[in-house]
C-alpha positions in Angstrom: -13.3 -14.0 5.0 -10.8 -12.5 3.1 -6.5 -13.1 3.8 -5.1 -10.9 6.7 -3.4 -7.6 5.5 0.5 -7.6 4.9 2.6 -6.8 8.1 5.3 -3.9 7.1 7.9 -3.8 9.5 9.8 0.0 8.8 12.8 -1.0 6.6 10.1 -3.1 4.5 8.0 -0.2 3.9 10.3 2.0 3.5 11.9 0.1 0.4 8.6 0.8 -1.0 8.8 4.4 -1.4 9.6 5.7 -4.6 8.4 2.3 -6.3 5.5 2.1 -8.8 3.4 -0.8 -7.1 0.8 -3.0 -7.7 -1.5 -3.2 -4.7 -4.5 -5.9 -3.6 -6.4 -3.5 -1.3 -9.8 -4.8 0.5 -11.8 -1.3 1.8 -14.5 -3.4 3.3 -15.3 -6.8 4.7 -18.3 -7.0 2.5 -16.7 -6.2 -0.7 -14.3 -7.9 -2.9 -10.7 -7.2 -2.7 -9.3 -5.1 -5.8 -6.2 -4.5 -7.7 -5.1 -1.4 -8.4 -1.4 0.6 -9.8 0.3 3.6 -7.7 3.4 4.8 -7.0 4.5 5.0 -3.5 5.9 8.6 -2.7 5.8 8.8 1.2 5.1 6.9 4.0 3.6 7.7 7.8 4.8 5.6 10.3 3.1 5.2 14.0 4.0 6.9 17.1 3.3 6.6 20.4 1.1 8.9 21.8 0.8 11.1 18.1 -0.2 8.3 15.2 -1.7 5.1 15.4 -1.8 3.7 11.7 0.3 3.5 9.4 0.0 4.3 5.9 1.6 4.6 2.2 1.3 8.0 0.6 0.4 7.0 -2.9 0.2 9.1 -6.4 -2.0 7.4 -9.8 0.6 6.3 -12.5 -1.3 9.1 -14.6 -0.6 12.5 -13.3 -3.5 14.0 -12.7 -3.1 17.3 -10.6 -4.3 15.5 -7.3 -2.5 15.5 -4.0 -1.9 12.0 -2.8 -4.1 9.6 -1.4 -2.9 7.7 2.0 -3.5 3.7 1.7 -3.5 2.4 5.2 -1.4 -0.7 6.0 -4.4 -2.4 7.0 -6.1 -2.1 3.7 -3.5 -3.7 1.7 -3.3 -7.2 1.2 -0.4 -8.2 -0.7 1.9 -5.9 -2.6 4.8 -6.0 -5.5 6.8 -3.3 -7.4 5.2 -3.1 -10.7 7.7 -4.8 -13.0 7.6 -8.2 -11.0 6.5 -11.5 -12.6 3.4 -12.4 -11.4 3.5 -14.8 -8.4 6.7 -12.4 -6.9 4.3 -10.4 -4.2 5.2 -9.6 -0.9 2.7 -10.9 1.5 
């Protein structure tokens, strides 16, 4: 059983974009949880009736051409910009 996912509420998440973060994501209950570097460059928020989840549009550190991925709220586990001191996440 891994920890529950991070709860964003909107001026949280929105402090996020624009950030280079470092991200604990967990895709699947069977598998590990990873770490992985992105920066934040949008965000989709829920509303009623149109949008359920919300998620962080990300972009690698690297450019590399791609569009960005979305990283759903629910996949992330604990979160910090990527010049903190270790032990400084948000979660």
């Amino acid at each position: 059983m891994h920890k529950p996912p991070v709860q964003f509420d909107t001026a949280t998440a929105m402090a996020y974009v624009g950030q280079a973060v470092q991200l604990e994501l967990i895709m699947d209950e069977d598998e590990p949880p990873y770490w992985c570097s992105m920066h934040i460059v949008g965000l989709v928020l829920t509303k009623d009736g149109v949008w359920d989840f919300p998620y962080f549009m990300t972009m690698n550190l690297t450019p590399d051409g791609r569009t960005p991925s979305e990283v759903p709220f629910n996949d992330i586990l604990s979160i910090r910009i990527a010049d903190q001191t270790e032990g400084c996440s948000h979660a």
